[in-house]
N, C-alpha and C positions, 0 to 999 in steps of 0.2 A: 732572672728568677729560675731555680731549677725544679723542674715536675719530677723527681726521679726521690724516693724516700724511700732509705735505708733501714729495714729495722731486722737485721739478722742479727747473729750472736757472733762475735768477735768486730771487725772493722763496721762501724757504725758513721751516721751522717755528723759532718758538723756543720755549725755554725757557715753561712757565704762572710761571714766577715772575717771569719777565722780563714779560711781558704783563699781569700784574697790577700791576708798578708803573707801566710806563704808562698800564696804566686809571687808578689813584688820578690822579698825574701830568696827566692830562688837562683835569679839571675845574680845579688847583690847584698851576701846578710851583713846588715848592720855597719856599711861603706868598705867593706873585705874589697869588693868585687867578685868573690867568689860566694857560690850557694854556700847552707850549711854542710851540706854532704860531700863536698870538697875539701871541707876544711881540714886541715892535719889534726891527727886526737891529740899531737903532743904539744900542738902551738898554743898559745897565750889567750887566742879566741874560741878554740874551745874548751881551753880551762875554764872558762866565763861561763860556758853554756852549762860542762858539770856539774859547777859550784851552784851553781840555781839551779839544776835538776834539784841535788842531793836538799837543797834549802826545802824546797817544794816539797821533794817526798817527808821531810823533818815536821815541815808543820802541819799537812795534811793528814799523815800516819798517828803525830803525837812521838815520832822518835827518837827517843831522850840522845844526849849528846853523849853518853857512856856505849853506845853500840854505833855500829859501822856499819855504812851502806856500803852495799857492791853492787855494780854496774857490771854484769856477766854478761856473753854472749850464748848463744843456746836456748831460751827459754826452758820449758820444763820438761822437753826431750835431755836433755843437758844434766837437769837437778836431778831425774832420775838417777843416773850414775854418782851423781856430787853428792846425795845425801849419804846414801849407804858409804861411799869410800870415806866421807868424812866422819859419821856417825855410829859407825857401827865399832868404831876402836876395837879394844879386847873384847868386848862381848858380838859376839857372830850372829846374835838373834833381833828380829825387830819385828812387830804388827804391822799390815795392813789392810786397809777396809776397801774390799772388792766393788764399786761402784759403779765399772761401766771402760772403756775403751783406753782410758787415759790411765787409770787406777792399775787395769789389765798390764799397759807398758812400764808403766813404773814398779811392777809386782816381778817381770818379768827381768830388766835391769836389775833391780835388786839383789834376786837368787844369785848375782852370780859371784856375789860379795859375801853371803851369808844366809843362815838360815831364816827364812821367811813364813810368818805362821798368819795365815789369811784369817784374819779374828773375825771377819763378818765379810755378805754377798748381798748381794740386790734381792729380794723376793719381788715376787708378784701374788698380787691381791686385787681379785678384781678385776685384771687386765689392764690392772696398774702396776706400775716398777716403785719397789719402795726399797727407802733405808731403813733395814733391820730397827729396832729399838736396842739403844746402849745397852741394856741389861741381858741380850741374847750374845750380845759378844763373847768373844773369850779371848781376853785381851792373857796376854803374859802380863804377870806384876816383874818380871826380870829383863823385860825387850828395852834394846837399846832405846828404843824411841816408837812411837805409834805415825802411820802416814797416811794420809786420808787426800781424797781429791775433792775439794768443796764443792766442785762446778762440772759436771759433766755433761759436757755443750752436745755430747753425741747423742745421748742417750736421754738428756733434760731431766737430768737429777742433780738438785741443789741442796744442800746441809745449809738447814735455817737455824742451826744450834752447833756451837763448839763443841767435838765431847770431851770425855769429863777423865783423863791419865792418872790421875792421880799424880806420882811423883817421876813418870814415865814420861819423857818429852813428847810435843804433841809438833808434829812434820804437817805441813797443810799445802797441798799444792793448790795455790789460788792464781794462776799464771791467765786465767778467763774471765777472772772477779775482782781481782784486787782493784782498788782504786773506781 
C-alpha cells in the first residue's frame, strides 16, 4: 500500500493496479522480451500500440474518421512555432489572449512569423487574476486565427467557456487539460 498521494497539476497518481502492470510490462511487453520503450517505432509491435492509441483518442474525443491524428514530439513548446508556421499562410496576422506564462511563450514564438495583435490580458479584481469578458476583447474580424491557452497551470487560470470567433479559427492550447 502506498501512503504517498499525488494531487498536483500535470503528473498525477494512478491507480497500484495500473502501476503494477507496467512494472511486469517493463522487463517484457506483451512476450517482446523487450519493455515498451525499447521497442522500435517502425516494427510491427509498435504499430499495435499506435493504432490503439489513435482508436482510444477517436472514441474518447468523438473524432470523426474524416480528420487525422498526429502523434508529434514537443508538446506545446513545439505547437507554438507549428501553429503560426502552419496557420498564418498569406495573411501575417493572428489574435492572442494574454493568460499567464505559457500564453506569454506562445505570444512570443508567434511574433516571429507575423503580426500578433494581443486582443485581451489577465486583470486583477480583488486580488484575484481574471479572464477579461469576451466583449472587452478586440479581436481582428481578419486574423488568421485566434489562440488562447485554456489551462494555465502557473498562474491557476482556467477558461470554463470556449470563446465565441465567429468565422475566425479558434487555436486552443490544451497540452494540461486535454483528456
Amino acid at each position: 500500500m502506498r501512503n504517498v498521494y499525488n494531487f498536483s497539476a500535470g503528473p498525477s497518481m494512478l491507480p497500484e493496479d495500473v502501476l503494477k502492470i507496467a512494472q511486469a510490462e517493463m522487463l517484457d511487453w506483451h512476450g517482446t522480451g523487450m519493455s515498451i520503450m525499447e521497442l522500435g517505432h517502425r516494427g510491427a509491435e509498435f504499430k499495435i500500440v499506435a493504432e490503439q492509441a489513435e482508436a482510444d483518442l477517436r472514441e474518447l474525443l468523438s473524432i470523426p474518421n474524416n480528420y487525422h491524428v498526429l502523434f508529434l514530439p514537443g508538446g506545446a513548446t513545439a505547437q507554438f512555432a507549428m501553429v503560426p508556421i502552419n496557420l498564418l499562410n498569406g495573411n501575417k496576422k493572428a489574435d492572442y489572449i494574454d493568460t499567464g506564462i505559457w500564453s506569454k511563450k506562445a505570444i512570443d514564438e508567434a511574433m516571429r512569423y507575423g503580426e500578433i495583435n494581443v486582443a485581451a490580458k489577465l486583470s486583477i479584481e480583488h486580488d484575484l487574476v481574471k479572464i477579461p469578458h469576451q466583449e472587452k476583447w478586440t479581436l481582428n474580424p481578419d486574423a488568421a486565427y485566434v489562440h488562447y491557452t485554456a489551462n494555465e497551470t502557473i498562474e491557476g487560470v482556467e477558461f470554463h467557456w470556449v470563446p465565441k470567433t465567429g468565422n475566425v479559427p479558434l487555436v486552443t492550447d490544451m497540452s494540461s487539460n486535454i483528456l
